[in-house]
N, C-alpha and C positions, 0 to 999 in steps of 0.2 A: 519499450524495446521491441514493439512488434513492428516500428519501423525499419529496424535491421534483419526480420525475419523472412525468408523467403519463402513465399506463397502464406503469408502473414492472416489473411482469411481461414484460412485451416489448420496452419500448423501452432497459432498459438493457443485457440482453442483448445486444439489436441493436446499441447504441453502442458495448457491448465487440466482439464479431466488427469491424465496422466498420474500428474503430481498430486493433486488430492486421492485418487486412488492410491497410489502405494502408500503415502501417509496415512490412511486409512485402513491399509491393511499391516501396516508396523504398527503403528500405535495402537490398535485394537491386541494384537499378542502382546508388545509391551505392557498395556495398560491389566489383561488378564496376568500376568506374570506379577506385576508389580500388587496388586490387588491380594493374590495369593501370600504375597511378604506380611500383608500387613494383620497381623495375627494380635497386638493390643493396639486400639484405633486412640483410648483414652492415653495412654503412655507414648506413643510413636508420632502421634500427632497433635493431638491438644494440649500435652501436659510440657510448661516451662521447660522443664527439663531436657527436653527430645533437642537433639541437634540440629539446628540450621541450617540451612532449609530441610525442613520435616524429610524428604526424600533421600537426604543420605541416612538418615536414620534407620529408613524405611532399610533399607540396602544392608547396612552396618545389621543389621538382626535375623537378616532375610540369608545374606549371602556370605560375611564374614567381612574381616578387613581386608586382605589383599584383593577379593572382587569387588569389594566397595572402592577401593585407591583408584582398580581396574577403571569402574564405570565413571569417576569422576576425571579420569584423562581423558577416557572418547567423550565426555562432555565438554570439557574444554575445547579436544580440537574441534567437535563438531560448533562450538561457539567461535572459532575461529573463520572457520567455513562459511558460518549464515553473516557473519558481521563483514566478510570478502562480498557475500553474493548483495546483503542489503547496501552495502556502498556502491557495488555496480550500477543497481536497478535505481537507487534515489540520485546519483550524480549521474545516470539517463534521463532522469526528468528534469530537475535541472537544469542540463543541458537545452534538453528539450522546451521547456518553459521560456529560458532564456536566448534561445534561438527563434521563438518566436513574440522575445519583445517583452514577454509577462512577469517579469522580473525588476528590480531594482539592480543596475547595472549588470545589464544583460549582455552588450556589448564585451564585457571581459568575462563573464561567466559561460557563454557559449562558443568562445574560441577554443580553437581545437589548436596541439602542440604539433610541429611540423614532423617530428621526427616519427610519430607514435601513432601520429592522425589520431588521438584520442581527448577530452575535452579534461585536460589536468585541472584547471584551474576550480574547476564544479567539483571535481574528485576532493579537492583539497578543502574547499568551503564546505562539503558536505561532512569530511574528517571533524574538520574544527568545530560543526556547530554541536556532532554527538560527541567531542572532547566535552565541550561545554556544559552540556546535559548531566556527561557523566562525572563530571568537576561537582554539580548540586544533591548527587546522591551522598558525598562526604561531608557535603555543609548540610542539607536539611533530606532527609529521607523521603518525608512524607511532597517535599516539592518535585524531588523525582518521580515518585509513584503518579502524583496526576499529570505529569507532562507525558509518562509511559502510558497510560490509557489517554491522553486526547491523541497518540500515536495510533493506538487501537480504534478508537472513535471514530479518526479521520481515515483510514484503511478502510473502514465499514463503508465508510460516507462514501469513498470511492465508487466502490460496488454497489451501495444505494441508489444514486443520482439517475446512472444510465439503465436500472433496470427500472425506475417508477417511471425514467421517461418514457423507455420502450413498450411498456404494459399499458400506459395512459393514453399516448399517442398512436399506439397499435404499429403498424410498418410504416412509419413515418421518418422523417429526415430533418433537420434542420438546416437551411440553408440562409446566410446574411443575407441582411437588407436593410433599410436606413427611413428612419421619421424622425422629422425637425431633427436633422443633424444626430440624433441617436440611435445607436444601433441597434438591430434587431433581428429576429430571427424567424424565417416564416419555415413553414412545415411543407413537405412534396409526400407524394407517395413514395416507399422507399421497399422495392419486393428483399423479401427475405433471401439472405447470404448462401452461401456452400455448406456453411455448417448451421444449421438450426433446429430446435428441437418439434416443429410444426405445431399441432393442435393443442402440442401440454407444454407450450411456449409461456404462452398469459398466465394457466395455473399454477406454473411452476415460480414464475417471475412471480407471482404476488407470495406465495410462499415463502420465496428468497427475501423478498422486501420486510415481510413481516416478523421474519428471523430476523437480518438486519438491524432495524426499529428496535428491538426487540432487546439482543446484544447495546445496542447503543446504549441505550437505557441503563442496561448494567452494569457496564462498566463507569457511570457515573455515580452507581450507589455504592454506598462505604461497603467496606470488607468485612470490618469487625464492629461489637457490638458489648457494651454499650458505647454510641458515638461521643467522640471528645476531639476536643480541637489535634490531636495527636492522630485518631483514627477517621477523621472525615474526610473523604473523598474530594477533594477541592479542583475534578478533573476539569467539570463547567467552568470555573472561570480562566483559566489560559485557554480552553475552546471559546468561549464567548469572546477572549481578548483578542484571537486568532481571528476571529471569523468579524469581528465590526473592524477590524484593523484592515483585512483584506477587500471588505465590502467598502469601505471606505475611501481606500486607495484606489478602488474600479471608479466608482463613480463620481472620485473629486478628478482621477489626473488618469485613469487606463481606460476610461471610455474614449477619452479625445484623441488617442492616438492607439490603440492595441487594434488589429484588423486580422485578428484572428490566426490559425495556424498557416508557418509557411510551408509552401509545397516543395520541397528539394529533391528533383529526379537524374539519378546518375544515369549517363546513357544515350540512345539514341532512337530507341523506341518506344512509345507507351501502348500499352493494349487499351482498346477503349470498349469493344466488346466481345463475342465470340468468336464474328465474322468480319472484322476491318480492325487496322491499326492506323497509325498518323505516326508521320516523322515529326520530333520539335527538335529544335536544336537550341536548349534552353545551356544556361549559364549560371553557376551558382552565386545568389545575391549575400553572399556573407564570404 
């Protein structure tokens, strides 16, 4: 989405800080308040008995039942609210994926509706596939839970990739290029942006990375114990089916034609650097 954001070098950085701060500073009183409720840890949490999910329990003892009824509607609409904002942000990639080719029938997945100029059709494929998902939670539990952490997994991975390349390759850039007909990708010098964190750049990046790694890791370990085909984390193998599925598809049929992201500029001018611009008078190829 930061390519609909304007002055997208700054301001989405700033939206990320932003929004991990105040969740950081909610959930920290949250999490002391909630903490304070929990006054038998062996009865409110471990023990069969405690209600489901342990947290209204936690509540039901802490706070009484009408502020328990209370906190479980702002959790619903606030579940309404994040399942609004994650359908936005994944039928933007989407979009975006399939506008630049990277998709299985991308040509209908990246058209946008005339009336709305917004890409319904990715809205709707995104709907159906978490209908789907959430159709497996009422047939088998434990197959929802690892599809929900290779969600998590691949969120990490997200934010993995570009920071070990960033830390590895130092201010570098990848730009294409082509051997024996395969593509490639060579490295330029790449100076650092408007928003960066300078000298505690790298130790912070390897930090993030090994958080990352780290989390990864745990979310593919079971939850509970002792393990049984009922409690084992089965997150690896729809990652590993994800991920030879994907790799497979690059390099049987997305090497030979994917050429990487398209450039779509509204407009009439582009800046090129501090001191000079250039007229194009480009035309949208979709």
């Amino acid at each position: 989405m930061s390519e609909e954001t304007k002055n997208s070098q700054t301001g989405s950085p700033f939206g990320i800080l932003v929004a991990v701060a105040a969740n950081v500073v909610s959930g920290l009183f949250f999490l002391i308040g909630v903490s304070y409720m929990v006054t038998d840890f062996e009865r409110q949490i471990i023990s069969e008995n405690a209600i489901k999910p342990q947290m209204v329990q936690v509540f039901l003892d802490g706070v009484g039942r009408h502020w328990t009824m209370a906190f479980l509607i702002f959790v619903m609409i606030s579940i309404f609210f994040c399942g609004s904002s994650l359908t936005l942000g994944s039928s933007r990639m989407v979009y975006a994926f399939a506008r630049d080719g990277a998709m299985p029938c991308s040509k209908y997945l990246h058209k946008l509706n005339k009336k709305t100029n917004s890409p319904v059709i990715a809205v709707w494929f995104n709907i159906l596939v978490a209908g789907i998902v959430g159709v497996l939670y009422m047939i088998n539990s434990t197959a929802y839970e690892a599809i929900v952490s290779v969600n998590t997994i691949g969120s990490q991975l997200s934010y993995l990739i570009p920071i070990v390349l960033r830390i590895t390759v130092s201010r570098k850039k990848f730009v294409p290029g082509t051997f024996k007909h395969i593509k490639l990708y060579y490295l330029i010098v790449l100076p650092p942006g408007p928003w960066n964190l300078g000298r505690f750049s790298t130790p912070l990046g390897v930090v993030s990375a090994a958080w990352l790694v780290f989390t990864c890791f745990l979310f593919i370990c079971p939850t509970e114990a002792p393990i049984t085909p009922d409690t084992m984390n089965y997150a690896i193998v729809p990652f590993a089916f994800i991920m030879i599925l994907s790799t497979g598809y690059f390099l049987i049929w997305g090497r030979k034609w994917f050429t990487g992201p398209v450039r779509v500029i509204d407009g009439q001018h582009v800046i090129l650097d501090d001191d000079s611009t250039t007229e194009l008078h480009l035309k949208e190829s979709h």
